[in-house]
Structures are given as C-alpha cells and as structure tokens.
N, C-alpha and C positions, 0 to 999 in steps of 0.2 A: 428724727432730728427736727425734720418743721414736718406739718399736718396737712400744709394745702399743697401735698407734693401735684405735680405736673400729672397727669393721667393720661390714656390715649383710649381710646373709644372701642377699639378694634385692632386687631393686630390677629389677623390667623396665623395657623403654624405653620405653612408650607404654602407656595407658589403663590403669595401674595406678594403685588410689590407694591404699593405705594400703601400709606398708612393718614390715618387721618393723625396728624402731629401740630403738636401745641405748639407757638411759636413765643412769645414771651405768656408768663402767668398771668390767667385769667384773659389772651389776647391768642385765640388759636388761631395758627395761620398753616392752613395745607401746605403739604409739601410731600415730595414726592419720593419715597424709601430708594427708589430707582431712579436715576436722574436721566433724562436724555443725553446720549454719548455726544459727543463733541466731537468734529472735522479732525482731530490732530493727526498726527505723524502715526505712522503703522512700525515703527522698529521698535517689537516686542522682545521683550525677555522672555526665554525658552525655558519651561516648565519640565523640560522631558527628563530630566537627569535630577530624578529622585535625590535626596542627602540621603543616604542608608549611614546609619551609625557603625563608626569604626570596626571591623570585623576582629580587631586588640581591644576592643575596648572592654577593661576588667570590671567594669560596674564598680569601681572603688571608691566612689564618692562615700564620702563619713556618713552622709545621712541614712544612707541605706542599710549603714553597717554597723553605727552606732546605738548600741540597747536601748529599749523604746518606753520608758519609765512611765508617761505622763498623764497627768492625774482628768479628771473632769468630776470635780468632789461633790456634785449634786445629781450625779446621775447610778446609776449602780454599778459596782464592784468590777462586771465586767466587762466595762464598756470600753473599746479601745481608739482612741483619740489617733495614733498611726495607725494608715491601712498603707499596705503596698499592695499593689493590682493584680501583680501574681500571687498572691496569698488569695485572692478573692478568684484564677481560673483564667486569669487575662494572658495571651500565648505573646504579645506583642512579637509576632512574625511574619505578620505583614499579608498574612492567607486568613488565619482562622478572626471570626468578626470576634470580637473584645469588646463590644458593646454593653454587651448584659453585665458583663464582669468588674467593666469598669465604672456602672452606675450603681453596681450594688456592693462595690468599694465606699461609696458615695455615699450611700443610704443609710448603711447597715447601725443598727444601733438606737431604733426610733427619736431619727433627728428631728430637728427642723426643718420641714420638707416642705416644696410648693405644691399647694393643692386647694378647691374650690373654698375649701372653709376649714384649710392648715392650719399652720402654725404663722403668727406673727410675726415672730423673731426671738432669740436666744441666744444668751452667750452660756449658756448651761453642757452645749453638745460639741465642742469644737471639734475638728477634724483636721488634720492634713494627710491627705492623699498624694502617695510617692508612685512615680512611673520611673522605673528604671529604664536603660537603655534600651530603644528595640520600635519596629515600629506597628504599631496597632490599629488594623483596620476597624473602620465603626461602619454601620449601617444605620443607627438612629443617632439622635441627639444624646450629648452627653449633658446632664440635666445638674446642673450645681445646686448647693446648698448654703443655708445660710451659717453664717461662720466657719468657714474651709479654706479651704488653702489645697492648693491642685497644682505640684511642686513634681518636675521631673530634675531628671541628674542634668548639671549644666559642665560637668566636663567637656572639652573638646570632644567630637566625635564621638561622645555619646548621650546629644542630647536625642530625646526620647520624640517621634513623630506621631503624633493622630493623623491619620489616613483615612477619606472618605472615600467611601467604593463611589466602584462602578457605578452609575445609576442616583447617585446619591440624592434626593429631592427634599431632606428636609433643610426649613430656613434656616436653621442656623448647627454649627457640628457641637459647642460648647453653649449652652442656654445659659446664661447667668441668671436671669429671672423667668419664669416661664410665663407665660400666658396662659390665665386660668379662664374655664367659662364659670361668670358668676351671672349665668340669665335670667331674669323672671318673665312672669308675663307681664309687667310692667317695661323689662329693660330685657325685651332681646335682643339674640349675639353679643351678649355683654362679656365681652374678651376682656379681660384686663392682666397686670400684672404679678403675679402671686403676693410678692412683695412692694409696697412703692417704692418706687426706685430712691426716692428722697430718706426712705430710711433703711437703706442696704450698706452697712459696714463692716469693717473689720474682716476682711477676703481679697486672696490673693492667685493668681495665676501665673506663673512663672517656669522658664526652663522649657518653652516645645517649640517642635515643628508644627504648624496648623496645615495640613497639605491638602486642599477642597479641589485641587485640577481638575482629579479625575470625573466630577460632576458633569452633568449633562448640559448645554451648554445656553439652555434655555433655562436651567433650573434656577430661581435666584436663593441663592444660598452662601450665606455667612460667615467664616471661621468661628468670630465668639459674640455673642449677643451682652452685652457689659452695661444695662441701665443702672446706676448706682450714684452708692449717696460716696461720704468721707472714707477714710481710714483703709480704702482698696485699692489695688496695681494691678496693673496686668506688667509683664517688666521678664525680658532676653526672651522674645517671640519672633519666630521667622513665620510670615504669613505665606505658601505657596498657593497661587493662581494658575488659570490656565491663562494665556496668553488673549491680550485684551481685544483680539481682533473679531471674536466670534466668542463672547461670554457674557453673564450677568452678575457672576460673582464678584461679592466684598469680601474684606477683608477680616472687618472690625464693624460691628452695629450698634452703637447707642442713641437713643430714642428719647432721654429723659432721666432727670437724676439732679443730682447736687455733689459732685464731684470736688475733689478727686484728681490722682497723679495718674499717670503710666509712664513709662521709658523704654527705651531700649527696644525699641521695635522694627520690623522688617518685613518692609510687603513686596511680593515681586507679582509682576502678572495684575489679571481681573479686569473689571471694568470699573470701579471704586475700590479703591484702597481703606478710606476710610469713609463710613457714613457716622458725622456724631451730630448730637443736640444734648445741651446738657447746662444747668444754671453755670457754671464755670469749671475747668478744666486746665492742670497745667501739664503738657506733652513736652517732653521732653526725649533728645536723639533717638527720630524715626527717620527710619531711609526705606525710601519706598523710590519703586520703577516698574515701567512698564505698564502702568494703568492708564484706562482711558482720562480718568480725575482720580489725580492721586487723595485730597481732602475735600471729600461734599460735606460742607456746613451746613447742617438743618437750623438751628438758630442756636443763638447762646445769651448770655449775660455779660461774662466777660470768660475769655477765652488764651491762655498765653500757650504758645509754642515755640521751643527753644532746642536749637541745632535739629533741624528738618533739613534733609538730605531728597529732593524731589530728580530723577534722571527719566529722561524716554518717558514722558509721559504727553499727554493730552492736554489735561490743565493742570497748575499743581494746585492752588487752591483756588475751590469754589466758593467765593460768598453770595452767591446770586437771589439766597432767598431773602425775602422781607425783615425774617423774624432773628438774620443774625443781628446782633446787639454792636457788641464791640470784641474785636481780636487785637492782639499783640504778637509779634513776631520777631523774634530774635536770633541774630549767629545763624542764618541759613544761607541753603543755596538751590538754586533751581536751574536744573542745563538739561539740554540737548528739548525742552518744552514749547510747543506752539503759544502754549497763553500761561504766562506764570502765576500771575494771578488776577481774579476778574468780579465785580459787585458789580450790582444791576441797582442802586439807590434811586428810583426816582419820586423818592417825597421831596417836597417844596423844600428849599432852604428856611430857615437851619434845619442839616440833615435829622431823619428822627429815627435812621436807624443805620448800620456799615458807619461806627466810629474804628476806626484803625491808626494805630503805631507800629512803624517795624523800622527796624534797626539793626542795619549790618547784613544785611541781603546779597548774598553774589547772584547775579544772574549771567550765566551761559550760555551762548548762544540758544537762546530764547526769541520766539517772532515777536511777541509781544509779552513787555515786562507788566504790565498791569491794564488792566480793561475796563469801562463803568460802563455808567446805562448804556444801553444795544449793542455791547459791544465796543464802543468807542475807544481809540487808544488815547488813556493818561498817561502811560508811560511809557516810549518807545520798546524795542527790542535789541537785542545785540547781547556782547558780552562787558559788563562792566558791575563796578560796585555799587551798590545803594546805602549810602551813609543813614540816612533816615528820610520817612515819608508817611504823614497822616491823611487823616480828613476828621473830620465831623467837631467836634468842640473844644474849643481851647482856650483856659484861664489863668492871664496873669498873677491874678490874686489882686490886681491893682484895679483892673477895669473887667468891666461886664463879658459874657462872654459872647468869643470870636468864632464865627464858623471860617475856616480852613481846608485846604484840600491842595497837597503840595510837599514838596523836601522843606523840614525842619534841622537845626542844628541837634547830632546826635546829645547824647551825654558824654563826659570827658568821664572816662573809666578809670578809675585809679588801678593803681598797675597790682597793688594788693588782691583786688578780686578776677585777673583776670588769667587766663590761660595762653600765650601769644596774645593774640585778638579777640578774646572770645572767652567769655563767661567761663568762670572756673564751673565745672561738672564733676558730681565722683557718683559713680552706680553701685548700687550695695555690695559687700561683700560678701561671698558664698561661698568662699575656700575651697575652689575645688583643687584640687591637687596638693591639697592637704592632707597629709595623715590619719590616720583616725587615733592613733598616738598622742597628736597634738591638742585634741577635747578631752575638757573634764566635765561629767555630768551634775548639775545638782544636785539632784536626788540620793545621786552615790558619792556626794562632800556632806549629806546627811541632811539638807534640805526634806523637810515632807511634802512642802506645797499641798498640803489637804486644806487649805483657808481655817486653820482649824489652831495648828500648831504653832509656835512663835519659833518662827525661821529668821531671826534675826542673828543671831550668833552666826549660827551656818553660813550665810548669805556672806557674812562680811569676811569671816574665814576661808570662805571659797573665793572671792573678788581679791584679796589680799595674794593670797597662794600663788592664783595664777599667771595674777600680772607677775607677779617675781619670778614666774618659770616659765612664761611666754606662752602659756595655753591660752585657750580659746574656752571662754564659757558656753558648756549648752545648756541654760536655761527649759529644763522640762516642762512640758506644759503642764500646769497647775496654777493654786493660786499660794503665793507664800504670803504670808502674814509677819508684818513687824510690827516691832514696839519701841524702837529706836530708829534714829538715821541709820540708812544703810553705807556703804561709803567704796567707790569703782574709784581706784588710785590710776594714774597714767601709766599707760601702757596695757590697760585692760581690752579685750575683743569678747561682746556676749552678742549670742545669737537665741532667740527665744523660737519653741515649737510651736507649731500650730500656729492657731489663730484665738489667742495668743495667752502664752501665760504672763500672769497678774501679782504684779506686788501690791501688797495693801496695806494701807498703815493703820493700827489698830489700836486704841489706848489714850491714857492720861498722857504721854510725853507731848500727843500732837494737836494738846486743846488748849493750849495759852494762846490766843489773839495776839496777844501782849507782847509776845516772847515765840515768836515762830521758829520752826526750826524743821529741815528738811529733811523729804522722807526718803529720798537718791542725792548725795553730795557727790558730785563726780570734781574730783580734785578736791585738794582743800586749798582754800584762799591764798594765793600768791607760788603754786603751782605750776611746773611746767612739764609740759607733754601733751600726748592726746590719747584717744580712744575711738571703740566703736563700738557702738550699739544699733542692733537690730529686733524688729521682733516682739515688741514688750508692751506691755500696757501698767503704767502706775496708776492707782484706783485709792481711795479712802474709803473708811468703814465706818459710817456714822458720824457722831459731831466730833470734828477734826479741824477746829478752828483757826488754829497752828502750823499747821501743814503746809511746809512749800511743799508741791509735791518732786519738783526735780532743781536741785541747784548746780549753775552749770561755772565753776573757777578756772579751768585750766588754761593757760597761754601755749598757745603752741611754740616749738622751739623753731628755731628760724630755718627756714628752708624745709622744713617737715611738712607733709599734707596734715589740712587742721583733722579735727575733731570729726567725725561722723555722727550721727542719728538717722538713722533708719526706719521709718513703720516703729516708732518708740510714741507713745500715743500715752493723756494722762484721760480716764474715765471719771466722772467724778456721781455715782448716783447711777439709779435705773436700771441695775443689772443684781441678779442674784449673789448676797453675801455681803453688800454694799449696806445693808439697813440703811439704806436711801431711796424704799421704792413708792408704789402707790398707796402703800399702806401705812409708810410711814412719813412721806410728805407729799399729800395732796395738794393741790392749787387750791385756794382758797381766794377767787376773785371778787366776790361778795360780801366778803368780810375785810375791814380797812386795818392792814398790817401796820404795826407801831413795833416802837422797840418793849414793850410792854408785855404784847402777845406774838408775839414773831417766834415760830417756834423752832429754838434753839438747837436739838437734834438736826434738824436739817442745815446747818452749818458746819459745812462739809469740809470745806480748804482755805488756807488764808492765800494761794498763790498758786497756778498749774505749774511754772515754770521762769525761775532769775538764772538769767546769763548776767554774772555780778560783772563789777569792773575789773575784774582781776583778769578776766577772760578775754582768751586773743584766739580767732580760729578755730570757727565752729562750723560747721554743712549739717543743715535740717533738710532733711526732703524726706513728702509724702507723713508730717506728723500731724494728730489733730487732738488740741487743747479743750476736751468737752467737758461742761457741765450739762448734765441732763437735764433735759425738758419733756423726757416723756419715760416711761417707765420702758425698756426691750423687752422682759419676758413676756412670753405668748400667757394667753390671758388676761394680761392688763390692757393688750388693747392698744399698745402706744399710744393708752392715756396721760395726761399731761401731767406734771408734779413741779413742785419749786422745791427746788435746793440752791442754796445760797455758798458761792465762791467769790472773795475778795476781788481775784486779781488773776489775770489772764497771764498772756507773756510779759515780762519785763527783760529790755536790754538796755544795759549802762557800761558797757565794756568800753572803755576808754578807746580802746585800740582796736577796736570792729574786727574786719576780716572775718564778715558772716554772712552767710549763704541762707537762703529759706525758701526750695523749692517746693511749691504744691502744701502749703500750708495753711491749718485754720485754726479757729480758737473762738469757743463762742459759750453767751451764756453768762459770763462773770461780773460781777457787780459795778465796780468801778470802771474799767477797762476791758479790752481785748489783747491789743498791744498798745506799746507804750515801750518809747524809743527815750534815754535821757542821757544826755554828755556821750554821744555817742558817736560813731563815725563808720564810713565805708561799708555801709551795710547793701546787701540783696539783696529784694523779695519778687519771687514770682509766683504772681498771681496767690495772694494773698486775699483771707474769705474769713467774715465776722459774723455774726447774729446779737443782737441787743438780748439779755436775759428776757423774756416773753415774760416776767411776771411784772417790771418796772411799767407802771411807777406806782406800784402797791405792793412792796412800799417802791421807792425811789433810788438814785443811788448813794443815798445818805444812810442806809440799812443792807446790814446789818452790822459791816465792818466802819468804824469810822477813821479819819483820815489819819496814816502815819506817815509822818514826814522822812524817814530816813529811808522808807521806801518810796519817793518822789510821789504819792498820791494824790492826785486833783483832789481839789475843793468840790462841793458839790453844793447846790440850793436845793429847796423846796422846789418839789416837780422837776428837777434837772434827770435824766436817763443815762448812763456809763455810755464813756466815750470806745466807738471802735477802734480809732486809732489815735495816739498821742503822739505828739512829738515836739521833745522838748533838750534847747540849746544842743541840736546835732547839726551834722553837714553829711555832705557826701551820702545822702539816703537816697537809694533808687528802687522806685517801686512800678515793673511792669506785669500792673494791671492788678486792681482793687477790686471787689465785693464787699461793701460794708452793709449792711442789711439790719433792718430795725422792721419785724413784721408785726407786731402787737405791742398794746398797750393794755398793761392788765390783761392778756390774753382775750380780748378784744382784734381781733386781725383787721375790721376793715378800713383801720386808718392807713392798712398800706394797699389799700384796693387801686388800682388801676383808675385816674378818670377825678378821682377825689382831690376835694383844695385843701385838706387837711392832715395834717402827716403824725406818725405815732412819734417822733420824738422832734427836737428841732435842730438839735446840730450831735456832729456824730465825728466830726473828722480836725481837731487841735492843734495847728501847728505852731509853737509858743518859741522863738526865735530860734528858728532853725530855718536851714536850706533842702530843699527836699527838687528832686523831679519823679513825677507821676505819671507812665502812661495808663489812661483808658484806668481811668478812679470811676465807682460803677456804686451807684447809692440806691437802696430801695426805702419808703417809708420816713425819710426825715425833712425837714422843711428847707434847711443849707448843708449842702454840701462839705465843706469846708470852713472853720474858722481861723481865723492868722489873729496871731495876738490878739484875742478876743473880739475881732471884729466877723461880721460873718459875712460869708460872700457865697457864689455859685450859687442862688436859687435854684429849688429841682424844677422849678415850671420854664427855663432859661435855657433846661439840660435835658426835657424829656427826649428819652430813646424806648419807645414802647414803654413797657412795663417799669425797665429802671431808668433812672437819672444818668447820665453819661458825659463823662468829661475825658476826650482822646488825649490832652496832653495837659498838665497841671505842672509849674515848675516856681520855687517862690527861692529866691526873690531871683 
C-alpha cells in the first residue's frame, strides 16, 4: 500500500522488552514495549477459573459442518483453502501441545510464509483456519500467514481457547508477522519484519480465548503480535492474564502498520492490556480490567476509540509518549481507576504533539480523571460525565489557528444515528445458532468461481432465490467472473470464505466511461429494505472503464436496523487474474502522460462505490476502497504500478443514516470521498492516500468531469481531492488521515522538516456544515479549503510528521 512503511531495527523473539520504535515517519522516537507499572490500586481480577467450553457443546456451528467447496484457481488442483485443526492432529484438550498441528494447519500447501528471503505477499493461497470447540495447549508461537483467516466456533460456550503452558517464554502466543534475521556484515542483528506491516492485508482473527496466565511471571509475552496495514480485524477475543500484581504480560502488541479496525475485544488481568503504535487505528467495544495500564500508546497519526469499557485498572489510557500524534475518544467509560487518563506534552506551545478530542466520557470513581506534564491534575477525579474535552489545535475556518486545552461544546447528535446516547454500533454477523439448513452454497447454485467461467447467471439466481426463502449466502472462496451487473435484492445475508472470495467484472458491458454501470447493485433505485454483507472483495479485470464497482439504493424501512457491510472490500489491480499487474501497468514517472499516450488498459473503474440518493441506512465498518499502487504477488516485489480509477466513495443519499467505521479508500483520480446533498452521516476515523502517480498526469486524466455524478472541476497541476463535501450538514467526522505522499512518485515532498508539499489542498468544503475532530493531513500545503478559500496552513498545524487539527467545525 505505501513503500516507506514504518520499520523497527530490532525486535528479538523472546524475553525482550523494549524495542527501538519509530514514533512518527521518518522521526523515531524510543519507547519502551514494556512501560513502567504505575502506583494504582491492587484489586485485580482473578485469572484462576479457566472458561472451559460447554461440556453440551455439539460443535454445531454451520462452518464447521457446511461442505467445503472453495476454489484458489491459481494454485494446483489440490490445494485446500479450509483447514480445520483436527484434520491436521490438533487434540484441543487442553493436556496434549497442539502446536505443531496447529501451525501446520497454517502452512500446509506452499503459502505465503514468513521467512529471511519468503514470499512478499499473495492473494494466490488464501486460507481459513477453523478451531473448533476445545481448548488447545501451545508451547511455541503460532506463526500466521499472509492471507488467512484463524476463525474458531463463536457459539456460546464453545468458543475455542489457546492455552500457553506452563513455562511459556516466547514473545508473543499468535505472531502476525514474524521477525525475520535479514543480517549482513554490513547490517548486523538485522531483525526485521517478514512482511512490512504497511502492506499486510486482507486477514482476520476471530472467535478465541487468548489465555497466556499461566506464563512465568517474568516472562514478557503477548497474546497476538498484529502489525498491519488495511482490510484486517482481530474482532470477539477474550484476552486472559494472570493478575497484574506480579506479571509482564500483554494482551495485544502492535508496533507499526497503517491500519485498520478491531472490535469486540476483552482483556482481563496482565500488566498492559494493550501495547499499540500504528499510522491510524479505529477500536472499537473493548473492555478491559484489571491491568496495570489498560492502553499504552506507543505513538500514532490519528487514532479513534469508540465504546472502551476500562474497570480495576491502574491507568486506563496512557499517552505519555512523545510520538503519540492525535486520539479521539468516544461513548466510554472508565471506573473504579487511579489515573483515567494521563500525556506528558511538554513541547512549547502550540502543542506539536498529544492533540485530543473525547466526547461522552463517564468516569467513575476515578482519583484522577486526566493528568499532563509530571503528572499534574487537568482534570479532577470523582464520579461524573464528561460531555467533551480537547487540547492541541483548533480551526474556525474563519481565523487562524487556536491552541486550546479545555471542555468544548459536544456535537448535538441527531437522534437518527444514535443508540440511547451513544453511537449506533452493529458487530458482524456470524449466525451462530443458525442452522446449517439455513445456507445455500454457491458453488452448489452452480456458481464455478474458477475466475475462468461467467458466473453471472448463477450469481444472480442464487442472490434472487435466497432472499425470497430467507437463506443465508455462503459465498465459496473463489473468484467468480461476471459480465453483467450482478444484482443482492432486500433481504439478502452473504457471507464470503476465507480470505476472501472475489467478484470480478470482466467484458465489454463495463467499458463505456460514458455510460457506467455497476458491477453489485444492491437494491434497485427507490427500494426498501436492507441487507448484509460480509466477507467479499469486488475486483475488476482489465480496462473496466464503466465500472461502478458497488451501487448501494436501499432505504431502510422505518424502525429496521439499516444495511450492514462487513470486510466487503473493492481491489482494483495488483493482484493475480486482475490483468492489472507489473506487467501490464508499470509506472512510468519519466515519461509525461497525456491523454494521447496514457495507456488505456490500465483504466480500471469508473467508481469503487455510490451510495445513490435513494439510500437511507447503511453501517460500513472495517471496508477498504483500493486502487493499487503496487503490484501484491511475491516476485514483483510490491513494485509500483499506475492504474487509473475515476472515483472513490460517493454519498448523496438524501436522507443519511450512515455509519462508516474503520474506513478507507485510496488511490482514485478525482476523489476519495465525496459527500453531496447529504445529511447525518458518521465516520470514524476515516484514511485516504492521493493516487502516487498525480500529477503525471493530474486529476484532469484520465476520466473527465461528469456532472450528474457531482465531479469537481479540475486545473492544470490540480491533484484529487481527499475529501469533498458539498451542500451537506449534519457531517461528523471523528478523526481524519488524508495523506498525499508523492508527486509523480517522487516521495520527498512529503518528507518531514520540508517547506514544500506534494499537493496544495486536499480537504473541499463547498457549503456545507461539517464538525471534525483531530483532521490529521500528511504532504499538502492547506489543510482545508471552504468555498474555495484556503485556510489551516500545515506549518500552523505541525504535529511531528503530520499536520493536526484536534477540532475543526464550519460554520
């Protein structure tokens, strides 16, 4: 996804605890993987009563039991994309070690493996790895792969437990990426990453127990190690700890990445609940207790957490390092805590780094509700609400910016998006106590999904069927190939294997510019109902001009939950079967692109995704809108390519009621997002990148302006805006990443320290009302424009590395 991912120096694999960690890019700031415990309160939660799964518990969850179809069409004949762990030797009984069995669940199959001079990356090998109920002791690390998926049964009482023996010492029980030695005699102890964490996607973790108690109590050891980029979860994990009085254990380790969602999480015990650093990050309902510090913030960019449950702890969040940027916090609460939350800022005013917004805080008897430099109380303790309270920068839009540190007026929440008091939430659904009666499989509605066949008839036959008989689609992993819109009517639920199967639109129907037409209509225009999708990736195959890749119509009916989207993700390029790779569109920075020579093949989608006006109630969480910028298959090298996509997100849905958790969309020519006649929308923590090949050409190539899809104007040398926003209200946006890191693939206009920036404005807001906390800009010269004036200079705004604005609200 980007090139100059974050790196770390060193990182051994066991009984290291501090790490030399980068604190913004290109500005490493030490810090220390292990933090120093803190004075708090000693009433720990008691580790000693194991969760043992249901001794009824029939293993009946559908997944386990539903036939296992799915294809992986570039790899051989026998290659099986479901592994369940007892098929591989795994006893999950809680005596015999299940280590070996469960990593070579993992492996089997010559994947994409971490190793000194592995594999780069791949969407060729997918896998999902099933643990059925039971709990399975490990003695080493269970060592992930790239493109996986590590899915136990989430029924009650028989979610599935990893159990670290007796003794346990290594760093971490789940590696997401391993640390490889890549030493010479040039660079020794050159520990590094397998994968950079900036371009680890599309992988998921869900459904266990992590139970690391029984660890030694010196040892410092992890539950799961998660540096990664987009398009991965971890999501319904109970972390168990031993009790924080005498331990070193975490919970949770991230180190680096460009993230990325999680939810649903649950830490009890340890001395760190979470340790993360990561370009941006949106968390969502974690409840953690009993830790010494519930969240140690290594640094971040921008960071939102929403409905955090902190009890019995020490501190509940830590920002005390340098290199945290900006946080947002929402819908929480923090009780029975010594220091709820504490930053140590002491850069000169205007602060240059701990920008924060939070809003909607209960604290509980708490000693102290917030703490800065040495300690000092900003904000008493007791029991009471916290309506809202920042610090660090803040832009009228009228006058220059204001540094602040202080309770602000919340946002008035319209009653459409919110739950009682509190941000509407929905966590995927996973049917468990569902039938296996109630799925129909693709593959056996006559789908092939070999990327081969024209599964378009099937597809739509199947989607039609089952909404009218209330089934549940399982989407087999593969790839299906169409040649028409496919078309999900209301009342559809698809759930996609692995990680992840692929619709692709393929043909003459999706290359009229002119005349677009989408390749998923879910609803048709002026529709009512909803749906749910999980699971999926929609993808284009060559020049696909045409293409919306997802059109989203339905209104939900009144008093219904809206719409869902789940891990529903659009790829556009860089991946096998795409004929959009290195081979067939290289970057060509050397050569001055025109509409003359701009080569046409690589115009890929005229749109990743329209939420038309017809639509009313929708929930996105955890999606990501990509055009490729560098090729995935191992061998290329996550060498760079240009491929050319019109148009990012579009919302014009008259009547809002949308949700967009842990969302991003980067890459597309005109836009990112782009908000128009719209209203009562949410986004949290929303994350852009400018197409790396602009402005060669610019964003006047290769699609030019159509007006009935509201597209900006564009000049000579102007770059696609990250965000638009044009005649809306009621827009609330907590916490931005808009990111412009090359010009012409040129990176160091967005170097650090530089008076020159790769684009000059990036952020449009054409009469509308918007509030923004903690807007976070890399690489452009203004922040923000209002009716074509420009305002926020980044030199006004620097926070480290990026540009930072804690509260933005116009008018």
């Amino acid at each position: 996804m980007r090139v100059l991912a974050l790196t770390l120096s060193t990182l051994l694999a066991a009984g290291v605890g501090a790490v030399n960690l980068p604190g913004h890019r290109h500005h490493a700031a030490a810090a220390a993987a292990h933090a120093a415990r803190d004075n708090g309160p000693t009433n720990d939660s008691s580790t000693s009563s194991l969760t043992i799964p249901n001794p009824l518990c029939k293993n009946d969850y559908w997944l386990g039991k539903i036939a296992h179809q799915g294809l992986a069409p570039f790899v051989g004949a026998g290659y099986k994309v479901f592994r369940n762990v007892r098929d591989y030797g795994a006893y999950g009984d809680g005596s015999h070690d299940d280590t070996k069995a469960i990593n070579d669940a993992i492996s089997d199959g010559n994947r994409c493996a971490p190793a000194p001079n592995g594999c780069t990356g791949s969407t060729k090998t997918p896998a999902l790895i099933y643990f059925p109920a039971g709990t399975y002791l490990v003695k080493g690390s269970i060592i992930d792969y790239y493109y996986t998926q590590l899915i136990g049964d989430p029924t009650p009482g028989c979610m599935p437990i990893l159990k670290a023996a007796e003794g346990y010492r290594e760093r971490f029980l789940i590696d997401g990426d391993l640390y490889v030695d890549r030493s010479t005699p040039e660079k020794p102890n050159n520990f590094v990453l397998a994968w950079g964490a900036t371009n680890v996607f599309w992988r998921q973790i869900a459904n266990f127990e992590i139970d690391i108690s029984a660890a030694p109590s010196d040892a410092l050891v992890a539950g799961i190690h998660w540096p990664t980029g987009q398009a991965t979860s971890l999501s319904n994990i109970i972390f168990r700890m031993a009790p924080r009085t005498n331990t070193m254990q975490q919970g949770l380790f991230i180190e680096e990445g460009s993230g990325g969602y999680m939810g649903d999480l649950t830490f009890i015990g340890g001395d760190q609940a979470l340790v993360v650093g990561n370009q941006q990050f949106t968390m969502r309902n974690l409840i953690i207790s009993g830790a010494n510090i519930a969240v140690k913030q290594l640094w971040s960019w921008g960071w939102t957490y929403v409905g955090v449950s902190i009890t019995d702890c020490g501190i509940g969040f830590d920002f005390t390092s340098a290199a945290v940027g900006s946080i947002t916090i929402v819908d929480s609460v923090i009780k029975n805590t010594e220091v709820g939350i504490t930053f140590n800022d002491t850069s000169p005013p205007p602060p240059l780094n701990n920008n924060f917004a939070f809003e909607n805080i209960d604290f509980v008897n708490v000693d102290k509700a917030i703490t800065g430099e040495k300690g000092g109380v900003v904000v008493a303790g007791g029991t009471f609400n916290l309506p809202a309270w920042g610090r660090g920068h803040k832009d009228t839009g009228k006058s220059g910016p204001q540094t602040f540190q202080g309770p602000f007026t919340p946002n008035a929440r319209p009653s459409s998006l919110v739950s009682g008091t509190k941000y509407y939430t929905r966590s995927k659904p996973q049917y468990e106590g569902v039938p296996l009666s109630s799925f129909v499989s693709a593959r056996d509605a006559g789908a092939k999904g070999n990327g081969v066949t024209d599964d378009t008839a099937a597809l739509n036959k199947l989607f039609a069927s089952a909404a009218a008989k209330n089934k549940i689609v399982f989407l087999d992993a593969g790839i299906y190939r169409v040649t028409e819109t496919i078309k999900i009517p209301a009342g559809s639920r698809i759930i996609g294997e692995a990680a992840y199967p692929v619709i692709l639109s393929s043909g003459a129907f999706f290359t009229n510019a002119f005349k677009p037409k989408p390749v998923i209509q879910i609803g048709k225009p002026g529709a009512k109902g909803s749906i749910e999708w999980s699971n999926t990736i929609v993808s284009t195959q060559g020049a696909q001009a045409g293409a919306i890749l997802i059109e989203f119509n339905l209104e939900v009916h009144r008093n219904d939950a809206p719409s869902g989207l789940w891990d529903v993700h659009t790829r556009i390029g860089g991946f096998a079967g795409s004929n959009l790779q290195l081979s067939d569109c290289p970057k060509t920075p050397n050569t001055e692109i025109t509409v003359l020579n701009l080569n046409q093949q690589c115009i890929a989608a005229f749109m990743s995704i329209h939420v038309t006006k017809h639509a009313k109630g929708l929930y996105m969480e955890n999606t990501w809108f990509w055009v490729a910028d560098h090729d995935i298959e191992d061998g290329a090298n996550n060498q760079q390519i240009t491929v050319y996509a019109g148009r990012g997100l579009l919302i014009e849905s008259s009547k809002g009621q949308i949700w967009l958790y842990g969302t991003s969309v980067e890459h597309h020519q005109m836009y990112e997002y782009q908000l128009v006649d719209t209203e009562e929308i949410f986004m949290g923590q929303i994350q852009t990148e400018t197409a790396y090949y602009q402005n060669n050409p610019g964003a006047q190539l290769p699609f030019t302006q159509n007006k009935k899809y509201y597209d900006p104007s564009f000049g000579p040398g102007d770059f696609g805006w990250a965000l638009r926003v044009v005649d809306s209200k009621k827009v609330f946006i907590y916490g931005a990443g808009l990111y412009s890191f090359f010009d012409n693939y040129n990176v160091h206009c967005s170097d650090e320290g530089t008076t020159t920036r790769c684009q000059k404005r990036i952020f449009s807001l054409e009469k509308s009302s918007i509030s923004v906390y903690n807007l976070n800009t890399v690489g452009t010269t203004y922040m923000i424009t209002i009716d074509g004036v420009d305002t926020a200079r980044f030199t006004e705004n620097l926070d480290g590395f990026i540009a930072s604005v804690a509260l933005f609200r116009n008018p």
